[in-house]
N, C-alpha and C positions, 0 to 999 in steps of 0.2 A: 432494579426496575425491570419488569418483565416487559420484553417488546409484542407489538402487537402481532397477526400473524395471519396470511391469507389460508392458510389451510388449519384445519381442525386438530390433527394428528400428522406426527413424523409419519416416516418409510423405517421398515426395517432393516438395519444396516447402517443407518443416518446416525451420527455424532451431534448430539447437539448438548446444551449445557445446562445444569440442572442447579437448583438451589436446594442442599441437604434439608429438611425441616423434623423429621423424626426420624429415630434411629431406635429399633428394635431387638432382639435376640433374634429372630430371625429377617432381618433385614433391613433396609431404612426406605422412607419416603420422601421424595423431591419434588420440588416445583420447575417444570420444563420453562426457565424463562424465554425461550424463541416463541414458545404456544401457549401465550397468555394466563403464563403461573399453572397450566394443565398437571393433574398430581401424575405419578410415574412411580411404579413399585420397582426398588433396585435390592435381589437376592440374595441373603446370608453368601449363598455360594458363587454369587457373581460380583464378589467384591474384590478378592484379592486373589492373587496365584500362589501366593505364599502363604503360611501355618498362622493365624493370627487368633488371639484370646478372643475380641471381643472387634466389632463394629468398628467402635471409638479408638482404636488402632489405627485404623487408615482413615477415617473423612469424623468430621465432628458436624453437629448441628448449623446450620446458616451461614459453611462453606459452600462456596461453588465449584462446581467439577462439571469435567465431559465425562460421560455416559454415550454409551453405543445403545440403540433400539434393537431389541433381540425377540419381543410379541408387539402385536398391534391388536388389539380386537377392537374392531371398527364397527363393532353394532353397539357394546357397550362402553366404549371410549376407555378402553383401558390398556395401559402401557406397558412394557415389562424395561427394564436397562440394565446393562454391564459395565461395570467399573474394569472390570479384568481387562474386557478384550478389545479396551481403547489402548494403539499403541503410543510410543512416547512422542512419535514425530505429528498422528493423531490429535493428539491432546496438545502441542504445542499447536501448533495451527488453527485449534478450533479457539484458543485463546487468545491467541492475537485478533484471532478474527470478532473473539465478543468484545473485547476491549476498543478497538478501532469500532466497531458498530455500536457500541454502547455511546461511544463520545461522537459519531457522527449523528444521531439520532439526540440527542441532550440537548446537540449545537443548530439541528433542524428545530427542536419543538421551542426552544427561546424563540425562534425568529416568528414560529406561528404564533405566538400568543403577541408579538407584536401586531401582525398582521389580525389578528382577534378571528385568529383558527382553531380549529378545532385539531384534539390528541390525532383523531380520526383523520381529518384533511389534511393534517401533516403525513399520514403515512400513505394514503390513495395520492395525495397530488403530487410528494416528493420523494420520500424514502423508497416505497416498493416501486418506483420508475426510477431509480437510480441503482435501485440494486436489481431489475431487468434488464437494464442498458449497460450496468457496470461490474454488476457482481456481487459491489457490497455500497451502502451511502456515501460511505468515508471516501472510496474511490472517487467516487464523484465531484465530492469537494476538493479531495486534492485537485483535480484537476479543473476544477473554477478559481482555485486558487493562483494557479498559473496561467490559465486561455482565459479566463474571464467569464463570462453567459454562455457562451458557444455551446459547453459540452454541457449544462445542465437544458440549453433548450433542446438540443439535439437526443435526450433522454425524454422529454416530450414537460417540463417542467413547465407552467405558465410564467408572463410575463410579472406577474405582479410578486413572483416569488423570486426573483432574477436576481436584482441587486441588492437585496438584505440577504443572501445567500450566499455572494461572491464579496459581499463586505465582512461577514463572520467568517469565512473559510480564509479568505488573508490575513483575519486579526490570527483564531483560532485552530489554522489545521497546520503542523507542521511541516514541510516537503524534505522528502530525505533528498541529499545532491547524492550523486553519483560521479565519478572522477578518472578519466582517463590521463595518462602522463604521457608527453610522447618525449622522447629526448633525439634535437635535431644536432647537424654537424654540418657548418658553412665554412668551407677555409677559401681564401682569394688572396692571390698572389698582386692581386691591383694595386695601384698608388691609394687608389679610393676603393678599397673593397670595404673600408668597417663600409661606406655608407653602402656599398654595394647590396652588403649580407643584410644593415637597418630596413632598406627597402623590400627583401623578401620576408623579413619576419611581419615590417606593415602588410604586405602584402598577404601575409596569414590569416593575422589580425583582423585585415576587413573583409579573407573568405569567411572567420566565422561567421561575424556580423553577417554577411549575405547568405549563409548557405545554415546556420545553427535559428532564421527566424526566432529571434529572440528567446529561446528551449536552452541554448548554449552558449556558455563562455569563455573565452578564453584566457589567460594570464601566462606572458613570457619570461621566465627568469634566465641570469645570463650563470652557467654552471660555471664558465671560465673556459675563454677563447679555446677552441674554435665548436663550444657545446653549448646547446641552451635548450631549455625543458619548457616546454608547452602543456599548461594543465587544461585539457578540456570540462567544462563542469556543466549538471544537467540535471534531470531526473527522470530521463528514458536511457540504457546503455545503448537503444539501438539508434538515437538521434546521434548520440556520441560516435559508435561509431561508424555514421555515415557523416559525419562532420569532419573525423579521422582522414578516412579515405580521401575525402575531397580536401581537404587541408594539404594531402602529400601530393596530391596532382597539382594545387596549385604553387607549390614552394617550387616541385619540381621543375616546372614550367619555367618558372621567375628566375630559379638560380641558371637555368641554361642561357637564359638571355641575358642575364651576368656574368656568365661566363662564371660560376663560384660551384666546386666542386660539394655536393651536397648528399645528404644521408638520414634517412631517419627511422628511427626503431621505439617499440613499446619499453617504456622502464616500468619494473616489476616492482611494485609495492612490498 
C-alpha cells in the first residue's frame, strides 16, 4: 500500500522504497511507495555491481527494494534510482523503517474509519504529526503504549483521537524491554544480618519504584550467599541507567547504616 506523502518528489540522495512493476532489457520501472505509487526509472547499469545476464537476476516484478534517488527533474516529475549504490546497512534501515511505518499507519487508518475519517485526516491529524514530533508513527505509538495520551498530545494530536489510539497501540504495538543486570555482594557478620542485607535489597526495590516512575523494573534473584543479581527492565537504556546509578547510591547508603560490607558491579550477558 502506497503511503501518502507531503511532498511531490524525493531529494537526490534519499533512500526510499520502491515496488518493481516492469522489468525491461534496459532497465525496470517502480512505484515509489513513500510518494503515492510515483513511477521512478531504475537503469540497466544502476542495478547491480556485479556481471549479471539479465534484470530478473537481481529484483523480479512486485518485489519491493530500496533504491537511492540519483535524478530529480522537477519540471517534468521524473525520477531516476540505483539499486547499486544503496548500501547493506542502507537497505537494512530503510526496511525496518517501512515495515514498522507500514504497520503503524494500517493500526492508525482502522482507528479513523472508526472515528468515520477520512485516508486524508488520518495522515494531516496523526501520522505526519507523529512522524514531526517523533520521526516515524510507530515511534509514537510505542510510546502511547507506555505513557498513555501524553506523548501523542504533546505531537499536537486532538483529543478525539486519544484513546482509540492508546487502546490499539497496547492491544497492537509490541515494546521491545531492554535489560540491565547488576550483580550485588552483601556480607554481615551480625546475629541479624540475613534481615540486615533483606532490608537493603527492599530498600532497592522501592528506589526503583520511586526513582524508575513506572519506565522500570526491577527483579532480585538470590545467586547464592553472599551474591544476588538485580535485573533492571525498561525500554529506554538511558532510564535504566539512571535508575542503575541511583539504585547503587541507595544500597550504598543502606548497607553503611547496617553496618554490611557491600559491592556492586555490571554482569556481562
Amino acid at each position: 500500500m502506497p503511503l501518502l506523502s507531503r511532498r511531490q518528489l524525493p531529494n537526490v540522495g534519499e533512500v526510499v522504497i520502491g515496488t518493481v512493476k516492469e522489468i525491461h532489457d534496459y532497465g525496470a520501472y517502480l512505484e515509489l511507495d513513500e510518494f503515492n505509487g510515483l513511477r521512478a526509472f531504475l537503469p540497466w547499469v544502476e542495478v547491480s555491481n556485479r556481471s549479471v545476464k539479465t534484470i530478473d537476476d537481481v529484483i523480479k516484478v512486485n518485489e519491493k527494494v530500496a533504491v537511492k534517488v540519483i535524478r530529480v527533474d522537477r519540471a517534468k516529475g521524473h525520477v531516476d534510482v540505483s539499486l547499486k549504490k544503496v548500501t547493506d546497512d542502507e537497505r537494512r534501515r530503510k526496511m525496518v523503517w517501512w515495515k514498522r511505518t507500514q504497520k503503524a499507519v494500517n493500526i492508525i487508518l482502522v482507528i479513523a474509519k472508526e472515528l468515520k475519517k477520512s485516508e486524508q485526516q488520518a495522515y494531516s491529524e496523526v501520522i505526519w504529526k507523529l512522524e514531526g514530533k517523533y520521526g516515524d508513527a510507530m515511534a509514537g505509538l510505542e510510546m502511547a503504549a507506555v505513557e498513555g495520551e501524553a506523548p501523542l498530545a504533546e505531537a499536537g494530536v486532538s483529543q478525539e483521537w486519544l484513546k482509540p489510539l492508546v487502546d490499539a497501540a497496547k492491544k497492537y504495538v509490541e515494546i521491545k524491554k531492554v535489560k540491565i543486570s547488576l550483580v550485588v555482594t552483601l556480607k554481615s557478620l551480625s546475629s541479624d544480618g540475613i534481615e540486615k542485607i533483606r532490608g537493603v535489597l527492599k530498600a532497592a526495590e522501592s528506589a526503583v519504584s520511586a526513582k524508575g516512575n513506572g519506565k522500570v523494573t526491577a527483579k532480585v534473584y538470590a545467586i547464592g550467599s553472599p551474591r544476588y543479581r538485580i535485573d533492571l527492565v525498561g525500554v529506554d537504556y538511558k532510564d535504566l541507567e539512571q535508575v542503575a546509578s541511583d539504585l547503587e547510591e541507595v544500597m550504598s547508603r543502606e548497607a553503611k547504616k547496617a553496618d554490611i560490607e557491600f559491592s556492586i558491579e555490571r554482569q556481562r550477558e
